[in-house]
C-alpha positions as CSV (number, residue, x, y, z in Angstrom):
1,X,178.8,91.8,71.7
2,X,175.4,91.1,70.2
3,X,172.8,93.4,71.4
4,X,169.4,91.5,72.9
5,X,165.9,91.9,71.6
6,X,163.5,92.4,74.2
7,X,160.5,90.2,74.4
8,X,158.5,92.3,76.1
9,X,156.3,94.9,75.5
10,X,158.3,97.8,74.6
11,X,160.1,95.7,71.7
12,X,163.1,97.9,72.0
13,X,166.4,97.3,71.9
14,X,168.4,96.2,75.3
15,X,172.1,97.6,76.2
16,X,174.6,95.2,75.7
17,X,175.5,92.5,78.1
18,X,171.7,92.9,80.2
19,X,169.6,89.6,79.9
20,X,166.3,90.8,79.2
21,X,163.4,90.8,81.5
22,X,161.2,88.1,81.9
23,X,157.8,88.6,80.8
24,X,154.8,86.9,82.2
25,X,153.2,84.5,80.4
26,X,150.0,86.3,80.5
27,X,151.9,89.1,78.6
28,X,154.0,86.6,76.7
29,X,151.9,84.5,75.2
30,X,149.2,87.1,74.3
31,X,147.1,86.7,71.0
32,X,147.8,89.0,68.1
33,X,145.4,88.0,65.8
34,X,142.0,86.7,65.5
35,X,143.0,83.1,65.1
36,X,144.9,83.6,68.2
37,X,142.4,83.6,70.1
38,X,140.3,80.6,72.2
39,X,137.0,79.5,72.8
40,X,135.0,82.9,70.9
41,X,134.7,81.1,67.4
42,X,130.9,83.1,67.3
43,X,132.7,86.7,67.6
44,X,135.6,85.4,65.3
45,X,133.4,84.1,62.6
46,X,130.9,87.4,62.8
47,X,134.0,89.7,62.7
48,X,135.5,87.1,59.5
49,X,132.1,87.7,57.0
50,X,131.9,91.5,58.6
51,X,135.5,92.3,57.3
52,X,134.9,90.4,54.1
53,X,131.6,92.3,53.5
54,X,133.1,95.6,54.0
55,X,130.0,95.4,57.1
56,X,132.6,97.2,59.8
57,X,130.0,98.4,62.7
58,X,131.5,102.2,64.0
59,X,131.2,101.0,67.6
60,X,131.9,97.7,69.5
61,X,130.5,96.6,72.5
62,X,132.7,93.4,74.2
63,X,131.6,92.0,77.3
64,X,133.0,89.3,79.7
65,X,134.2,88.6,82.9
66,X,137.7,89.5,83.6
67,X,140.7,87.4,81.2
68,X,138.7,86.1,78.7
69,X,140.3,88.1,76.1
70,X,138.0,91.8,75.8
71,X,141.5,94.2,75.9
72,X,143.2,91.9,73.3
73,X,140.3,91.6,70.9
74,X,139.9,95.3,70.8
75,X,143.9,95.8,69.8
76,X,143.4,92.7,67.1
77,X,140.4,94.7,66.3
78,X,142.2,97.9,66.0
79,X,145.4,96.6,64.3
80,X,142.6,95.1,61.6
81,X,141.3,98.1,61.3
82,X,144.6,99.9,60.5
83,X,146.6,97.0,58.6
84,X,148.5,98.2,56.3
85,X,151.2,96.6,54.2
86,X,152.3,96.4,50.6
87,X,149.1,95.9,48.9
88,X,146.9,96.0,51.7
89,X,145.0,99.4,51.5
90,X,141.6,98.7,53.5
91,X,140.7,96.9,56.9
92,X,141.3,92.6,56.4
93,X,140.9,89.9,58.8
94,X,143.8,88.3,57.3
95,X,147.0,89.6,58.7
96,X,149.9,87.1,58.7
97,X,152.4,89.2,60.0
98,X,152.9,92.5,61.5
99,X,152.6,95.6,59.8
100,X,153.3,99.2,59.9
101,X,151.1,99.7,63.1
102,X,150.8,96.8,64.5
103,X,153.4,96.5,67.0
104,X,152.3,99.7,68.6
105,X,148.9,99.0,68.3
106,X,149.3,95.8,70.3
107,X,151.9,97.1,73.0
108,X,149.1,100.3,73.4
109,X,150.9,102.9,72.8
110,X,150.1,104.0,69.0
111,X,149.4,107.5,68.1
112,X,146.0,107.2,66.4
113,X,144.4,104.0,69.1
114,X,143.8,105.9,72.1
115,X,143.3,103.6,74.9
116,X,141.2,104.9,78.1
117,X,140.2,103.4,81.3
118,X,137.0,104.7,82.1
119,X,137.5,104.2,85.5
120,X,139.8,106.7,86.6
121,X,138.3,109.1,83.3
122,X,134.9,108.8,84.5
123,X,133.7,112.3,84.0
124,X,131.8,114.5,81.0
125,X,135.1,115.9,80.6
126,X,137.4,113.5,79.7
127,X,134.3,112.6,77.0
128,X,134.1,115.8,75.3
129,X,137.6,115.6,74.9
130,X,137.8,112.7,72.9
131,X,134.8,114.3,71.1
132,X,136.9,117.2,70.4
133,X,139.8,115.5,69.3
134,X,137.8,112.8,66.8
135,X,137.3,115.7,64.7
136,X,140.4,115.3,63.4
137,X,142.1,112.6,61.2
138,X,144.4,110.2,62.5
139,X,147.6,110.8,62.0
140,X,148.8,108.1,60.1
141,X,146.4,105.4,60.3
142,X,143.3,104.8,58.7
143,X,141.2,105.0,61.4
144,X,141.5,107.0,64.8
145,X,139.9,104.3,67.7
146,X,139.0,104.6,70.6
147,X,139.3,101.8,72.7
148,X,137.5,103.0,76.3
149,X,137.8,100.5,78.9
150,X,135.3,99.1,81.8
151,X,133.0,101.8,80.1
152,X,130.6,100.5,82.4
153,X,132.0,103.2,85.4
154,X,131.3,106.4,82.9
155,X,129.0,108.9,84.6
156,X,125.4,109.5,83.7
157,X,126.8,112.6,81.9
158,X,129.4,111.0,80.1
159,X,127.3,108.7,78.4
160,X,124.9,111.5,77.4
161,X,127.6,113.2,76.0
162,X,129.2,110.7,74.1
163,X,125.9,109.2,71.8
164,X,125.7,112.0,69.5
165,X,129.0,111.3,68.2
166,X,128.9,106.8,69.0
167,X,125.7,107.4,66.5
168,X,127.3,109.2,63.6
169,X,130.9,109.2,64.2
170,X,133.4,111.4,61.4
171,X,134.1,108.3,58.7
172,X,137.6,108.0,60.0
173,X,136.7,106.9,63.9
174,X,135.6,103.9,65.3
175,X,134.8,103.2,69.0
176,X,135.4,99.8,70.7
177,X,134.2,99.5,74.1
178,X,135.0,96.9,77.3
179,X,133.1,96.4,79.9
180,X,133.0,93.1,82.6
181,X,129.4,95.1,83.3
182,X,127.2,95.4,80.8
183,X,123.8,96.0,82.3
184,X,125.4,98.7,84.1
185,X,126.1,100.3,80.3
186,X,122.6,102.4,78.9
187,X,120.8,100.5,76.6
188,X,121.0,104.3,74.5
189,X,124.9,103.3,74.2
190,X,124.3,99.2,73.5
191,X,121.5,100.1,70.9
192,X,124.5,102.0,68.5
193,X,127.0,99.4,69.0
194,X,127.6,95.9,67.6
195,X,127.8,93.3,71.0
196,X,130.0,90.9,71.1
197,X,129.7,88.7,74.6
198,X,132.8,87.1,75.3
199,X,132.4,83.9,77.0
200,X,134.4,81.9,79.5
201,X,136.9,79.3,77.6
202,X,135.8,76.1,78.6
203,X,138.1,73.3,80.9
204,X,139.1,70.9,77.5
205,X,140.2,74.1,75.7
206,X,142.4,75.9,78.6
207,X,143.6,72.4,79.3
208,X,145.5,72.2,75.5
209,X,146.2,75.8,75.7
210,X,148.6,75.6,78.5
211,X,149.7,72.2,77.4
212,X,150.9,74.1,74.4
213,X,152.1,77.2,76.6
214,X,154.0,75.0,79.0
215,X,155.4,72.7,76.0
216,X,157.5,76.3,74.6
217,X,158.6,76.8,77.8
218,X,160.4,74.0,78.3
219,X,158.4,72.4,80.7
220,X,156.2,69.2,81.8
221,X,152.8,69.1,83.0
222,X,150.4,66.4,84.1
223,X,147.0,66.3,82.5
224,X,145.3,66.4,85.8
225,X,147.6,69.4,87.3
226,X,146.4,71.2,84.0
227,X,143.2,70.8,84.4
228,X,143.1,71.6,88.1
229,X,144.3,75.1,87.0
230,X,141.9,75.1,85.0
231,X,139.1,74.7,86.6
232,X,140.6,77.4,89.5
233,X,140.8,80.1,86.5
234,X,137.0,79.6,86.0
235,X,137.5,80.6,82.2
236,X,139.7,83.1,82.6
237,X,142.8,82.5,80.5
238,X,144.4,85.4,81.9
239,X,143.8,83.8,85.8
240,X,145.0,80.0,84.4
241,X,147.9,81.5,82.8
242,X,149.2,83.0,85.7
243,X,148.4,80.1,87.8
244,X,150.6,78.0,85.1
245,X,153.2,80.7,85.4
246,X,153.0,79.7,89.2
247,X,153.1,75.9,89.3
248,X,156.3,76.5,86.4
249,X,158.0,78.4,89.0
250,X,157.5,76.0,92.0
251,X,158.5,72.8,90.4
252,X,161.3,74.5,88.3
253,X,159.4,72.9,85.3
254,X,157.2,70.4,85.9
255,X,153.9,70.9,87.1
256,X,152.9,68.1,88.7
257,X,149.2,67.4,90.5
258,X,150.1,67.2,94.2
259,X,152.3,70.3,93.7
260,X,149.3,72.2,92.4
261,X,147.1,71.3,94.9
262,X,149.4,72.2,97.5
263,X,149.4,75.5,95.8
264,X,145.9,76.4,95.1
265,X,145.2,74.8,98.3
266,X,143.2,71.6,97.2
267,X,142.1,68.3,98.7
268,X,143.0,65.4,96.6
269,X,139.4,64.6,94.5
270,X,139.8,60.8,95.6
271,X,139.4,62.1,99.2
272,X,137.0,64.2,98.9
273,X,134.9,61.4,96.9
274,X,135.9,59.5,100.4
275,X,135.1,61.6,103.2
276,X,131.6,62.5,101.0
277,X,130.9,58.8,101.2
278,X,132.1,58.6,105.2
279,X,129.1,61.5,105.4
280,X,126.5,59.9,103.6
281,X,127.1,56.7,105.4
282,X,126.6,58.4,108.4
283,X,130.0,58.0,109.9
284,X,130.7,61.0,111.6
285,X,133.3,59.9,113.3
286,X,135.5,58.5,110.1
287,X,134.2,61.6,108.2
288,X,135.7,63.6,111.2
289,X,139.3,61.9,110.8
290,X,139.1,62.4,107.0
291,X,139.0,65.8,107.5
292,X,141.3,66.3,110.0
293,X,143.7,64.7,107.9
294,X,143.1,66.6,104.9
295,X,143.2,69.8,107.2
296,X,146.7,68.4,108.1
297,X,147.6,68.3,105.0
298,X,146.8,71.7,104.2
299,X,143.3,71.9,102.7
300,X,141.8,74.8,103.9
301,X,138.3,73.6,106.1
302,X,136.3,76.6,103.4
303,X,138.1,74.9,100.4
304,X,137.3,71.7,101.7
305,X,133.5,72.5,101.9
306,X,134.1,73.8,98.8
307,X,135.1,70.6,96.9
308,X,132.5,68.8,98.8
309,X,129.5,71.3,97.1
310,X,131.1,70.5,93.5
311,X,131.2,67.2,94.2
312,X,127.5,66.7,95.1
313,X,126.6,69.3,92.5
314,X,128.6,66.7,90.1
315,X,126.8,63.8,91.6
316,X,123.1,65.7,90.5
317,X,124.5,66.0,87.6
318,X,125.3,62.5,87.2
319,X,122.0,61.3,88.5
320,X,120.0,64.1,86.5
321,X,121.8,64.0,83.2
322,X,123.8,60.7,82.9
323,X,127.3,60.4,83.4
324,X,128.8,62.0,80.4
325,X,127.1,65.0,81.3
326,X,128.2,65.0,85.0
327,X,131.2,67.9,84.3
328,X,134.5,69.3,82.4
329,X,137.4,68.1,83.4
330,X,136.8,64.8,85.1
331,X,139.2,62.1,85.1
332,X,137.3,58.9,84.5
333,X,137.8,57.9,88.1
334,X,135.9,60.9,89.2
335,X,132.9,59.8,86.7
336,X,132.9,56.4,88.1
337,X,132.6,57.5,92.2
338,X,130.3,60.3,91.3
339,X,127.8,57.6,88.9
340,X,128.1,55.3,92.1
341,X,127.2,57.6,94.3
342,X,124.3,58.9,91.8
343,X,123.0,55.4,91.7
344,X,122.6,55.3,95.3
345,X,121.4,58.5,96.7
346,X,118.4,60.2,95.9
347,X,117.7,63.5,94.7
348,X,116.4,64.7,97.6
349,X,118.9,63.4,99.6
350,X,121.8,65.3,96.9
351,X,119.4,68.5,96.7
352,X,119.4,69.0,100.8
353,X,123.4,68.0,101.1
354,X,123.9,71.1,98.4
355,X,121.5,73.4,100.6
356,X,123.6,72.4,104.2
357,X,126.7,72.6,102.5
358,X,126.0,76.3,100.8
359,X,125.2,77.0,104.2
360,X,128.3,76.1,106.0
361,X,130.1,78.0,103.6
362,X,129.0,80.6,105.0
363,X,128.6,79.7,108.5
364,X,132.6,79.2,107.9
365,X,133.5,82.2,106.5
366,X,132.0,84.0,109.4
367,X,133.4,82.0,112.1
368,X,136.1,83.2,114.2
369,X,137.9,79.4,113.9
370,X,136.9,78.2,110.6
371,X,137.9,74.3,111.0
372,X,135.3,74.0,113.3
373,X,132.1,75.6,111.9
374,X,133.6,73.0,109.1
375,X,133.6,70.3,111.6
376,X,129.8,71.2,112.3
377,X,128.7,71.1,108.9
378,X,129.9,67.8,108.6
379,X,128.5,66.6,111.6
380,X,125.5,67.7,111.1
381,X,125.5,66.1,107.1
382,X,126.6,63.1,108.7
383,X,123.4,62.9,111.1
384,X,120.5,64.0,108.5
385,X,122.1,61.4,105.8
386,X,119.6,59.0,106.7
387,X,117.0,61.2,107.7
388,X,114.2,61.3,105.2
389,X,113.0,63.9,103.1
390,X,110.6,66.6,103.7
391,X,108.1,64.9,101.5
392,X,108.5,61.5,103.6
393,X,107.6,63.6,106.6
394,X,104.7,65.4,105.7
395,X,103.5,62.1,104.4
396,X,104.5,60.6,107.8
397,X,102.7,63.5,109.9
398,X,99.5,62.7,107.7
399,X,99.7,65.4,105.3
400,X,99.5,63.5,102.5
401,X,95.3,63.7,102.4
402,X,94.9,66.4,99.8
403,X,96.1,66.3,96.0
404,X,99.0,63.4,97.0
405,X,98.7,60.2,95.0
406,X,99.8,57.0,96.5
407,X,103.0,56.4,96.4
408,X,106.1,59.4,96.7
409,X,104.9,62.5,94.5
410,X,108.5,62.9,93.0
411,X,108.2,59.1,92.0
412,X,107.7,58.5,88.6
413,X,104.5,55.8,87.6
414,X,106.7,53.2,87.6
415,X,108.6,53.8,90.3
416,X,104.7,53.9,92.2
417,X,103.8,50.3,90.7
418,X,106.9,48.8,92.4
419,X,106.2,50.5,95.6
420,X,102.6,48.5,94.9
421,X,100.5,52.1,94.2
422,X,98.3,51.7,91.1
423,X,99.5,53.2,87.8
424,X,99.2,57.0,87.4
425,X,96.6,57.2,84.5
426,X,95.7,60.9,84.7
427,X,97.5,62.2,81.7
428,X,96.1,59.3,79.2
429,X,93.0,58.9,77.5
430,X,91.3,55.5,78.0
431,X,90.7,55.5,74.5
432,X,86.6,55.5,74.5
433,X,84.3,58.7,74.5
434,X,82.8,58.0,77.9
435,X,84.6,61.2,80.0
436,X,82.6,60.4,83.2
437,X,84.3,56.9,83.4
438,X,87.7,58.6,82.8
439,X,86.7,61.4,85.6
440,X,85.5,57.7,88.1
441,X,88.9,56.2,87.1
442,X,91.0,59.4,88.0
443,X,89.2,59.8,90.9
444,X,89.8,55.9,91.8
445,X,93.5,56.4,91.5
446,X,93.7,59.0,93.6
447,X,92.7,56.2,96.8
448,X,96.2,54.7,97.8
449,X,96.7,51.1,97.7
450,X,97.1,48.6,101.0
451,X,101.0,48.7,102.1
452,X,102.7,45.8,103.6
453,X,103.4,45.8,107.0
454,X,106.5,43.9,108.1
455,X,106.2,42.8,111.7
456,X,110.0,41.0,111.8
457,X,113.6,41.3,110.1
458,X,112.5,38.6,108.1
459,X,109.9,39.7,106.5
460,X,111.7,42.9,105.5
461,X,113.9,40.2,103.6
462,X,110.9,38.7,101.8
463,X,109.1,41.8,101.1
464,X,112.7,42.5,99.7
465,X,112.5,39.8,97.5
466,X,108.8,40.2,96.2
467,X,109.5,44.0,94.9
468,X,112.5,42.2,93.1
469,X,115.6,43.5,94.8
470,X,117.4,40.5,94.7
471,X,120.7,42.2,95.3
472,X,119.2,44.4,98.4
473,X,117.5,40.4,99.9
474,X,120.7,38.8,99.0
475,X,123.2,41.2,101.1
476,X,120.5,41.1,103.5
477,X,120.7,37.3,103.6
478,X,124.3,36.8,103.7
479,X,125.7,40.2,104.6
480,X,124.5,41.7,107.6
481,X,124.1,40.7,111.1
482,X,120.4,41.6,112.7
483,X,121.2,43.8,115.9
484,X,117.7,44.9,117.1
485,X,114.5,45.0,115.0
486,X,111.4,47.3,116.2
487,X,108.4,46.7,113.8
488,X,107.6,50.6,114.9
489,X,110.3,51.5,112.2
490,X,113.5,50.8,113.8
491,X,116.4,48.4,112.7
492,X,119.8,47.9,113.9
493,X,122.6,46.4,112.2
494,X,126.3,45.1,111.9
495,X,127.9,44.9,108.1
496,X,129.8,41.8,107.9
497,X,132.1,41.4,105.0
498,X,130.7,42.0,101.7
499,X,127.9,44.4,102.7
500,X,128.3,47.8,100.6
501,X,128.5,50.8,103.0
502,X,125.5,52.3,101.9
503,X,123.4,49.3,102.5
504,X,121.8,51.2,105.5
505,X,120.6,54.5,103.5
506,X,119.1,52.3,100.9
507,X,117.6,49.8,102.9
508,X,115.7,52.8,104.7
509,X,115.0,55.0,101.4
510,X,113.4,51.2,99.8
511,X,111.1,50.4,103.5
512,X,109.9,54.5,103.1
513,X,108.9,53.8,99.7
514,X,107.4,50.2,100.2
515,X,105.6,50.4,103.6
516,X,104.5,54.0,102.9
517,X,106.0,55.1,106.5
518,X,109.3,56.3,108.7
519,X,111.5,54.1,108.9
520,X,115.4,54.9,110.8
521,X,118.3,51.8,109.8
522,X,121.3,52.6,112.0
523,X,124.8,50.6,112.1
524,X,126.3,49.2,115.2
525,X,130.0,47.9,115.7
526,X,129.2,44.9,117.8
527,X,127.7,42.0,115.8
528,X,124.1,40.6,116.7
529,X,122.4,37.3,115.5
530,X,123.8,34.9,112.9
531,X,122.7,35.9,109.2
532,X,119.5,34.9,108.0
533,X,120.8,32.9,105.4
534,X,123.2,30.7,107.9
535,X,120.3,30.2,110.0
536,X,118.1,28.8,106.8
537,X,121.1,26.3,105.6
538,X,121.3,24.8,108.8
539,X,117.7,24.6,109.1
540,X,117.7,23.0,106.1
541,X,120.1,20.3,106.4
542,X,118.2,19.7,110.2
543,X,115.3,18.9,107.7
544,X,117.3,16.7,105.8
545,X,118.8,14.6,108.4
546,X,115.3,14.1,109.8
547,X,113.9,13.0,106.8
548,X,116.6,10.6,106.3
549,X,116.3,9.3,109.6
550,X,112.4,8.6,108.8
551,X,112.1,4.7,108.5
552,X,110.2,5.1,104.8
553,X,113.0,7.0,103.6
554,X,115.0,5.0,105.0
555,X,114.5,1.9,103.6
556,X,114.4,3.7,99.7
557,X,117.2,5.2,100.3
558,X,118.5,1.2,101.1
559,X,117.9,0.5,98.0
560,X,118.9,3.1,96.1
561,X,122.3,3.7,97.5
562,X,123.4,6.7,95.3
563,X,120.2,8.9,95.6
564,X,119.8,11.9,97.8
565,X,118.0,14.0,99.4
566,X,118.7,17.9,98.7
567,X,116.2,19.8,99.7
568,X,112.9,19.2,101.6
569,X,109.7,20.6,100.7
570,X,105.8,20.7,102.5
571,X,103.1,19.6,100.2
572,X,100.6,22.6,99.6
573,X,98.1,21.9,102.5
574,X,99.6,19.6,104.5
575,X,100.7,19.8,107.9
576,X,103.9,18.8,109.2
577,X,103.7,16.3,112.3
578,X,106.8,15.9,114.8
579,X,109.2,14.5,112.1
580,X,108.3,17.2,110.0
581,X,107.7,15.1,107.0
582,X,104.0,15.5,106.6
């Protein structure tokens, strides 16, 4: 019987007849050479001209958070270091295949790489022992390393003893150092070594890295399921490998999005986009139901705050950056909701929505049931979405009187013209050589223009209309139903069919900006009066059938039999009598 070669670390031969052991993917699928690696093309191109130079630093400093790759590039490193093969007799960044040292170089366990975790070796002793011992050569490498890992944790002493010999180490040692801490590490220790800071591999790049991964084993994944994992790894290849590993094992395969959600404990993005929506409609009690569903379906209430956060924070981005920019990994559904949603809200509104929601992650975490400190959050996002923002009340509370310019100070000069405040002309030169008249005009735009006040629903309409809103005066028009309307700064309404759920918020945010005042629009379920525009057609055709009816009209209309009357309108100055024809 044909004896097994095992594929994991030990590369030894297995007795006959045993399957070998299966090896993590993690382990599995671990880079052994420079072009192995992902998303650190900076420390791979340095390293490239250094080798090719003949520039090769004595000591190595890599940083990074945890599973971005520092262990693996110092055994690349240190099989570079030592490559040797017919033909090869100094360090190269080129090494196609293995060579005399570098399977036991990369499995750790090679005679002249001395791997150390500084975390359980922490003490002045354990230094001067690798001082005493890099006196001598290596035994039959080139160089003896010294790869010392989470340096970070070495004692005070430690590091004192060790910089005598990191400055001017014997010709045949080099150090390489790991640490997820560096400003923990003494700058005496940073200053002799060459840094390399590792970053986190982006979403795009784990994304066709376990496509690959998943494609050798066999498997099928959906690009969304990847790129869920990915994001949970945060940039740690190590963390979305073993997450992939995961998701493999639980669909026997396939790795599918729901599955993966199930597993990392996710609410669907879609829902997410929806119960964010519910909140900033103000429907607590739909956002309520939303979340008892998705708590149903095994979203964890800290998890679902969670996905909330990065969805606003994707939002800012949206609204703050564009679109493209809004984040890694978003499908183009997600890009569409989150631009909507930028459109509409406000950065204010986004900016305190981030600040609750931090919040009530931790008001969660703390709770003894954490579903319903979630429930709170929401409830208490729901009820502030159409509050206005702190600015709006100072202004409100008559604090605007020193420094504020008319209109909202996080408005930008145009924004101020359409809410009818004179053009900001601080910044600009008026072109002549007269500075007192520039100092009288500053000064004069610092005196807020007259706001309209809007004593009816009607007028709200109009003034809609003359700031050129046509698609805010047209759902107003057609699409809502006029509950109660207090000129104080209080309107009611019903959404009829057509009417965008956030007609309310945006309707208040446009009346704070325009009237220069508070102003609270609220929703009701039970419909009020009929819509202005119904009321204006049929007071329209009541003109027209009066007109007709006049006996002038009449008798032209007599005679010509295929003319009529569309539309009546009062002569500028005239006043209409009982007929209302003038």
């Amino acid at each position: 019987m044909a004896r097994k070669k095992q594929a994991g670390a030990s590369g030894g031969d297995e007795e006959p007849g045993k399957a070998a052991p299966y090896i993590v993917l993690a382990r599995k699928y671990r880079p052994t050479t420079f072009d192995d690696l992902i998303g650190q093309d900076a420390m791979v191109t340095t390293l490239k001209n250094a080798f090719a130079a003949d520039r090769i630093a004595q000591g190595f400093m890599l940083t990074g958070v945890r599973g971005v790759g520092k262990t693996t590039t110092a055994r690349i490193l240190s099989r570079a270091l030592n490559y040797e093969r017919d033909g090869v007799v100094k360090p190269t960044f080129d090494m196609p295949e293995f060579g005399r040292h570098c399977v036991e170089i990369m499995e750790g366990r090679h005679p002249d790489v001395l791997e150390m975790d500084a975390a359980s070796n922490t003490g002045v002793d354990n230094i001067r022992e690798i001082i005493e011992s890099a006196r001598y050569r290596p035994l039959v490498a080139r160089y003896k390393v010294y790869l010392i890992d989470e340096v970070h944790m070495l004692s005070k002493g430690a590091f004192n003893a060790l910089l005598k010999t990191l400055e001017e180490p014997p010709e045949h040692v080099k150090f390489i150092f790991a640490t997820t801490e560096v400003r923990k590490v003494p700058v005496t220790v940073l200053s002799r070594c060459q840094r390399f800071d590792l970053r986190r591999v982006d979403v795009p790049v784990l994304v066709e890295h376990f496509r690959a991964i998943a494609a050798k084993e066999g498997g099928t994944a959906e690009d969304e399921a990847l790129a869920l994992i990915a994001r949970a790894a945060e940039g740690s290849v190590r963390d979305g490998l073993s997450l992939l590993d995961q998701a493999l094992a639980m669909g026997s395969g396939s790795v599918g999005t729901g599955q993966v959600r199930a597993m990392l404990g996710l609410a669907d993005r879609g829902r997410i986009f929806d119960l964010l929506e519910k909140l900033f409609a103000g429907s607590a009690a739909e956002a309520l139901e939303e979340f008892a569903q998705l708590h149903r379906d095994g979203a964890e209430p800290q998890q679902v705050l969670a996905d909330l956060a990065e969805a606003v924070h994707v939002t800012t981005r949206a609204k703050s950056l564009g679109i493209e920019a809004a984040g890694e990994g978003l499908s183009a559904e997600e890009r569409r909701r989150a631009g909507a949603l930028a459109e509409r809200l406000s950065m204010a509104i986004l900016s305190r929505a981030w600040q609750m929601l931090l919040k009530g992650l931790e008001e969660a975490a703390n709770a003894p049931n954490p579903a319903a400190a979630a429930e709170m959050v929401l409830i208490r996002l729901a009820y502030t979405a159409d509050l206005p923002p702190p600015d709006e009340i100072i202004r409100t509370l008559g604090g605007d009187a020193v420094g504020v310019r008319a209109g909202r100070p996080s408005e930008a000069p145009e924004q101020r013209v359409a809410a009818g405040a004179p053009v900001d002309r601080l910044d600009a030169d008026n072109g002549d050589d007269n500075d007192i008249n520039d100092e009288d005009e500053a000064v004069q735009d610092y005196a807020p223009a007259p706001l309209p006040v809007v004593r009816s629903f009607a007028e709200v309409v109009a003034l809609a209309g003359a700031r050129r809103e046509a698609k805010l005066k047209i759902h107003l028009e057609e699409h809502v139903s006029l509950v109660r309307f207090d000129a104080a700064g209080s309107i009611e309404l019903h959404l009829l069919a057509g009417a965008p759920k956030e007609l309310a918020n945006e309707l208040r945010e446009k009346l704070n900006a325009w009237t220069g005042k508070r102003w609270m629009v609220a929703l009701s379920k039970n419909p009020g009066a009929r819509t202005l525009g119904e009321v204006a057609r049929e007071r329209a055709a009541a003109e027209v059938r009066d007109v007709q009816r006049h006996p002038a009209v009449a008798a032209v209309l007599q005679q010509f039999p295929d003319a009529e009357i569309t539309s009546v309108r009062p002569l500028p100055g005239a006043k209409q009598d009982d007929t209302g024809t003038g």
